[in-house]
LUMNUKE-366306 format. One record per residue (C-alpha): x, y, z; residue in one letter. Coordinates in pm, whole numbers. Example, Ala and Ser with C-alpha at 12.3 -4.5 7.8 and 13.67 -1.06 7.14 Angstrom:
<sites>
     c1     c2     c3 res
   1230   -450    780   A
   1367   -106    714   S
</sites>
This chain:
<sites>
     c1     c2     c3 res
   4597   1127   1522   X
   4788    857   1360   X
   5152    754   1499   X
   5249    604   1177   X
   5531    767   1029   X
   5548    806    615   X
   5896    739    503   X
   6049    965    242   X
   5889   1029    -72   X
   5719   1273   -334   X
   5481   1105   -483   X
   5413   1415   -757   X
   5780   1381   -900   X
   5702   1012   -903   X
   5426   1087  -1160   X
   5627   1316  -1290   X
   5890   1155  -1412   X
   5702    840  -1544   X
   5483   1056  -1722   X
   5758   1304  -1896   X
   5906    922  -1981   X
   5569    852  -2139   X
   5556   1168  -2376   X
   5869   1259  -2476   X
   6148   1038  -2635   X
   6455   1257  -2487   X
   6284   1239  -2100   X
   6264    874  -2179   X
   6618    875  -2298   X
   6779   1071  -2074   X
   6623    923  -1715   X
   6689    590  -1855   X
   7059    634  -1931   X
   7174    905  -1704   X
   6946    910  -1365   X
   7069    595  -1155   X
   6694    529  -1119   X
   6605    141  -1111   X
   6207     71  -1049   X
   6321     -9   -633   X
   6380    391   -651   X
   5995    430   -629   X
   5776    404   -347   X
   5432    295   -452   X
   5432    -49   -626   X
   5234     34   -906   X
   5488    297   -966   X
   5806     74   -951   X
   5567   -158  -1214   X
   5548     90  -1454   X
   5883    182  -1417   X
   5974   -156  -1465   X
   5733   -182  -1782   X
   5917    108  -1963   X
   6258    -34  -1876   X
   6127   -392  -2067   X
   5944   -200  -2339   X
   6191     31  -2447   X
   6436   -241  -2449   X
   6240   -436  -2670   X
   6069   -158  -2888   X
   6313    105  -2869   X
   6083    366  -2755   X
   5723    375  -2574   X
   5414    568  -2528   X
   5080    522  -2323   X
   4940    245  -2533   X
   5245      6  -2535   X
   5279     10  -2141   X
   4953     64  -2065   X
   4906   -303  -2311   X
   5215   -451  -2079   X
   5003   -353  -1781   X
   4651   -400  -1819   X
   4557   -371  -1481   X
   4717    -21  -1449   X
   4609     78  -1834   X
   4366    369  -1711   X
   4640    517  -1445   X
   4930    506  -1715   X
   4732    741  -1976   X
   4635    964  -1638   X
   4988   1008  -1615   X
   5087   1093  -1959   X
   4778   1317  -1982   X
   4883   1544  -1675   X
   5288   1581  -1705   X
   5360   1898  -1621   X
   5656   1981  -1836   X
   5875   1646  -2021   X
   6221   1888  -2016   X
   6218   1875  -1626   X
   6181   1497  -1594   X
   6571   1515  -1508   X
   6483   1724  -1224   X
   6172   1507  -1066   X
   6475   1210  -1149   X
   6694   1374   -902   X
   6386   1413   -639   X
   6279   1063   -645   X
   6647    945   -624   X
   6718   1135   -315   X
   6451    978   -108   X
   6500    668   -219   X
   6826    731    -58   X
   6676    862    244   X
   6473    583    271   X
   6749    369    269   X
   6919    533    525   X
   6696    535    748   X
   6630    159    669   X
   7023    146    772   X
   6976    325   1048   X
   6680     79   1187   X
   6860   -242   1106   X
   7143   -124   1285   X
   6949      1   1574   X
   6728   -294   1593   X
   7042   -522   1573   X
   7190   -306   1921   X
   6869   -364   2122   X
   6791   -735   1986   X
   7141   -901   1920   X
   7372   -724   2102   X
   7468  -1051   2331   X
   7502  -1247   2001   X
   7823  -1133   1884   X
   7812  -1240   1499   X
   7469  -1186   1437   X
   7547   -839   1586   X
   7817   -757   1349   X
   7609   -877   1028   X
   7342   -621   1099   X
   7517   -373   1159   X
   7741   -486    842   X
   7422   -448    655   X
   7288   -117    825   X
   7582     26    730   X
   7583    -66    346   X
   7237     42    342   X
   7361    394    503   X
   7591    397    257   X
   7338    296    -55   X
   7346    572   -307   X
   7076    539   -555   X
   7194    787   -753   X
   7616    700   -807   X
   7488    662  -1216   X
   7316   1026  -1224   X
   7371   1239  -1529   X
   7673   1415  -1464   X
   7659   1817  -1362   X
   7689   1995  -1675   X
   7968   2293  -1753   X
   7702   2531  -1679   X
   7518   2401  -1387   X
   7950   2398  -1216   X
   7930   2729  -1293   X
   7602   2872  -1156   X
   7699   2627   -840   X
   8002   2769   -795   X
   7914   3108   -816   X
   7671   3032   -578   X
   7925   2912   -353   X
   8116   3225   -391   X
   7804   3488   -343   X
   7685   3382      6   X
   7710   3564    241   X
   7852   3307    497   X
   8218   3198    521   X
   8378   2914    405   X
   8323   2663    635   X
   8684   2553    817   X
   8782   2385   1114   X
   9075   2604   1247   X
   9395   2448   1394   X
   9560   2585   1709   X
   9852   2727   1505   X
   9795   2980   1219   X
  10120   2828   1025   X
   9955   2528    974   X
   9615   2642    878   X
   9789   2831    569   X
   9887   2502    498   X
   9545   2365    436   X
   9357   2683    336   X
   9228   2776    647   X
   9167   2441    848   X
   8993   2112    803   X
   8691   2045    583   X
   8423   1841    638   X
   8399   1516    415   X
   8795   1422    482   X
   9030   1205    655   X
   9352   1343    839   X
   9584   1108    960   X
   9768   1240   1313   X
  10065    999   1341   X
  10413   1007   1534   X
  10666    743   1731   X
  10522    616   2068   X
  10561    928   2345   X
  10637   1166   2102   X
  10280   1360   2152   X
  10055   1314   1858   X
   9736   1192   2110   X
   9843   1522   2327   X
   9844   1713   2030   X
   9476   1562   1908   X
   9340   1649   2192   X
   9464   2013   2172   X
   9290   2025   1833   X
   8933   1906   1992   X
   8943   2187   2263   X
   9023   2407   1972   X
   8723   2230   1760   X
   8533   2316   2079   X
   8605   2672   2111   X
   8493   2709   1758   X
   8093   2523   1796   X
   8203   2203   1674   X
   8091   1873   1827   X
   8365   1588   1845   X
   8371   1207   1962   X
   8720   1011   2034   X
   8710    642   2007   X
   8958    543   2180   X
   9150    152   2160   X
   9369    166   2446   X
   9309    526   2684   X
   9100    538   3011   X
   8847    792   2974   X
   9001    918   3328   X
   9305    970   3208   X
   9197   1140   2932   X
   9018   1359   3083   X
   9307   1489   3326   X
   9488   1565   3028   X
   9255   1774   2910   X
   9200   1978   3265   X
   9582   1985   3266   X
   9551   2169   2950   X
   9336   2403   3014   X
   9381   2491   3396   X
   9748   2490   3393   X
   9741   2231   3683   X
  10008   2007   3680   X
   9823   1672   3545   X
  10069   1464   3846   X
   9821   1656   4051   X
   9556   1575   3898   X
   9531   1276   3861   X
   9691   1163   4220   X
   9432   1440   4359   X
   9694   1635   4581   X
   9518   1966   4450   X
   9453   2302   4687   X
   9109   2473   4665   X
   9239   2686   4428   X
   9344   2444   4177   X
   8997   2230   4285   X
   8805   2544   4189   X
   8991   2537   3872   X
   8897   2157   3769   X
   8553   2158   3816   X
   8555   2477   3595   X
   8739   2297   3338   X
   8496   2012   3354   X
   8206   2178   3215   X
   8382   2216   2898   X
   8499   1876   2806   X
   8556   1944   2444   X
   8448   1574   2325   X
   8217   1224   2387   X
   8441    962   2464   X
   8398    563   2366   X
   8637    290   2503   X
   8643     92   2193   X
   8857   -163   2265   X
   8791   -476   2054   X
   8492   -282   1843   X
   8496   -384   1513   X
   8549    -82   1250   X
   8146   -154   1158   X
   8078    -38   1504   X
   8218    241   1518   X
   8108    393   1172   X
   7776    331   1330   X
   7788    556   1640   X
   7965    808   1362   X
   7661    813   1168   X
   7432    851   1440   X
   7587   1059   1665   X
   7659   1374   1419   X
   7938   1469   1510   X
   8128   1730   1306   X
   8458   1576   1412   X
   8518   1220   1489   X
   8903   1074   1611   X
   8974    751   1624   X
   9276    699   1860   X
   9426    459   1736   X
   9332    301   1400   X
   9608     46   1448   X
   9444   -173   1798   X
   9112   -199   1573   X
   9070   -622   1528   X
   9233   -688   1239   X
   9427   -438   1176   X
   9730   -628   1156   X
   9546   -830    842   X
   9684   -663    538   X
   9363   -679    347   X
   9174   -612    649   X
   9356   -336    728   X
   9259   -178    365   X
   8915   -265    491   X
   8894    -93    748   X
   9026    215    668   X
   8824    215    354   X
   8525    211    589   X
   8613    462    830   X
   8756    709    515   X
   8379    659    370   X
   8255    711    666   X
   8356   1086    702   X
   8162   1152    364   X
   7841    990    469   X
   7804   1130    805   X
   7958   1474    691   X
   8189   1549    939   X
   8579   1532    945   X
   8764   1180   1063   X
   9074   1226   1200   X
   9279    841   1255   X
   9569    839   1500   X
   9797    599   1349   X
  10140    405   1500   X
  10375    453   1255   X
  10640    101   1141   X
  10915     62   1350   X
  11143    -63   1044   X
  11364    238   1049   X
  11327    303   1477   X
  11650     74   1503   X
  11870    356   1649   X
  11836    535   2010   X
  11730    852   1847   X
  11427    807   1624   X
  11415    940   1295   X
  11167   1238   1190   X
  10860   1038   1024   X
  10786   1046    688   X
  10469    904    476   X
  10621    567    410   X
  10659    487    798   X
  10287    505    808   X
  10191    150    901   X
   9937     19    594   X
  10107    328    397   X
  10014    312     81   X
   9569    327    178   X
   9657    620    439   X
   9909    807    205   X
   9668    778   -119   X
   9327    883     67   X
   9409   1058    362   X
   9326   1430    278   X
   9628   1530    510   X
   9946   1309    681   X
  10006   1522    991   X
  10296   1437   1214   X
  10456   1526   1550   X
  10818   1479   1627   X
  10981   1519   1902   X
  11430   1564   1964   X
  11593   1312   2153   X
  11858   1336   2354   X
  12151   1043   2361   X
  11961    785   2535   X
  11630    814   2307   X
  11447   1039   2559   X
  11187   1285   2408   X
  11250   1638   2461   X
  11048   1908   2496   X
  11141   2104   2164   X
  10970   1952   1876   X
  10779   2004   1543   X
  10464   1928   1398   X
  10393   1951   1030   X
  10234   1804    721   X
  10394   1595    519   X
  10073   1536    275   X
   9816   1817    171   X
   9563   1790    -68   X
   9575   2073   -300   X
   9761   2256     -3   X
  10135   2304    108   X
  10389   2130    261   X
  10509   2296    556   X
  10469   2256    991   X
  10623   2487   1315   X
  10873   2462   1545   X
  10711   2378   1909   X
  10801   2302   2289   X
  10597   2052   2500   X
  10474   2111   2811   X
  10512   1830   3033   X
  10293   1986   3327   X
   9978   2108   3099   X
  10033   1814   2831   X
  10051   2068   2535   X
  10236   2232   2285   X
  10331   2567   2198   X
  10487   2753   1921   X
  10903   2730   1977   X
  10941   3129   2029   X
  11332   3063   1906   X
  11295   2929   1584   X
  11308   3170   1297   X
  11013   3242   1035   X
  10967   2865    848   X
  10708   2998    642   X
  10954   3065    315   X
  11149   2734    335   X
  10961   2518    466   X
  10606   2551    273   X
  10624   2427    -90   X
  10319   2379   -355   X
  10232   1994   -286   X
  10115   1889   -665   X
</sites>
């Protein structure tokens, strides 16, 4: 048995499509103008020739048939009129479009995919030459052959929608730990989207991330953190802290009784995330293990210690990258972010709003949701334990957050029991 492996492709819509192109002047019109399909979309060469052929003589003719292509490509004269001759229907050449433009995406991906893996085993103690290929695996991952397809028609948003609405299944949400906020956002995060976690330095906003991924956790989802400047250790007390109860001072100095031992090594078979120490990755890099690790949620903690960051323009760069990124691999990217420390010139720090956001204006304009956590302060700028965490941005959701305590021993929050019902004036229709 053969170990060779046939990439994507359908060779039948292939034929299809060139031969609906062949017969009838609207399938010709319509795959030329509206699929996205160039002749590199085929697999077999002699169909990317004729594709190629009916490109040039349509251009030059204004329409074709059999005889002119099959005359512009004598050597493939007999297999053009064996296409025209067996079309199965011209009005579905849209359709056999559609199937030959998805796997020449797929075969681009995985092209991506091998370039980038190739460039990991072969190059990874040559620095640059490491970062081009994966540069270039990812912009093949990201390749779609079909961005110029026809677009969906009033009825076909219709019967998709509908659809959408008659299975049986839920809609698909990623619930937060507090119900407040998922009425903000309709339930919870959504694949394909960026949320931006951000807050002043010890105010909680990596504590409160990491409350989220056990949450993920609880509900089947898979997450990664890539994290800049954390040891793995001490992230991983945090979480055991969380959810033992143990003190994390106990933890990690390992003054714990059998008891509390028992408790840990529980609490260790449920580490709710992979973990990367990214420090000095470029953003290409870590798009890649994004892509291939499929994840359903992937942090990045934080955006700001990527190299470059501090680069205006490749700041934009990179956070176009990673906001793609979330679409391609279909999961949800969440980006801890520093916020400016232009208005952080009292003892007490301000509560954060969108324009502290360092880089603002790329996070504020394509983040999906601007999440902050604030803590109060007491005269001398300490942090105390009562707190809030709330949205400042929604995308065709609501403003609105809760009231919550920190606890220092468990490194979590909970809802403030004091604080009255914020529901009424605190949520407000974000246009």
């Amino acid at each position: 048995m053969s170990d060779v492996h046939v990439p994507p492709q359908n060779i039948e819509a292939e034929e299809s499509v060139l031969g609906a192109m062949l017969v009838a002047e609207p399938a010709l019109r319509r795959v030329l103008v509206e699929s996205g399909l160039t002749s590199r979309s085929f697999y077999l060469d002699k169909h990317r020739a004729i594709y190629a052929a009916i490109q040039k003589v349509a251009h030059r003719d204004g329409t074709v048939d059999e005889l002119t292509v099959g005359n512009e490509l004598p050597s493939f004269k007999h297999y053009v009129s064996e296409l025209a001759a067996k079309v199965p229907a011209a009005g579905n050449a849209m359709h056999y479009a559609r199937i030959v433009a998805i796997n020449a995406n797929l075969r681009s991906k995985l092209a991506g995919a091998q370039e980038i893996q190739g460039a990991v085993m072969e190059d990874r103690n040559d620095e640059k030459k490491l970062e081009e290929r994966i540069s270039r695996g990812l912009d093949l991952i990201a390749t779609d052959l079909e961005a110029a397809a026809a677009p969906t028609s009033e009825e076909e948003l219709a019967d998709d929608f509908f659809r959408y609405l008659d299975e049986e299944e839920p809609a698909e949400v990623m619930k937060l730990p507090f119900s407040e906020l998922n009425e903000c956002c309709f339930g919870g995060y959504r694949r394909g989207q960026t949320t931006v976690v951000a807050g002043w330095t010890e105010m909680g906003k990596s504590w409160w991330l990491d409350q989220m991924l056990r949450g993920f956790k609880g509900q089947g989802y898979r997450s990664a953190i890539f994290a800049t400047e954390m040891d793995r250790r001490e992230r991983v007390a945090r979480f055991v802290a969380q959810t033992t109860g143990v003190a994390m001072e106990k933890i990690l100095l390992k003054k714990l009784n059998k008891a509390e031992m028992n408790l840990v090594v529980s609490a260790l078979s449920s580490i709710p995330y992979s973990y990367f120490e990214v420090n000095g990755w470029p953003a290409e890099r870590i798009c890649q293990q994004i892509i291939l690790g499929g994840y359903d949620v992937a942090a990045i903690d934080v955006v700001n210690l990527i190299p470059g960051y501090e680069k205006n323009d490749e700041a934009t760069r990179i956070l176009s990258r990673l906001m793609e990124v979330a679409r391609r691999a279909n999961c949800h990217v969440i980006l801890v972010s520093h916020l400016n420390r232009a208005r952080a010139t009292q003892a007490k720090l301000p509560r954060p709003v969108k324009r502290d956001l360092r880089d603002s204006g790329m996070l504020e304009t394509n983040a999906a949701a601007i999440l902050f956590v604030h803590r109060n302060q007491d005269d001398n700028g300490e942090a105390l334990a009562s707190g809030e965490i709330y949205f400042e941005k929604i995308r065709n959701g609501m403003k609105g957050g809760v009231d919550v305590l920190f606890d220092p021993y468990t490194a979590s929050f909970e809802l403030d029991p004091s604080s009255p019902d914020r529901d009424d004036d605190q949520k407000e229709l974000f246009a």
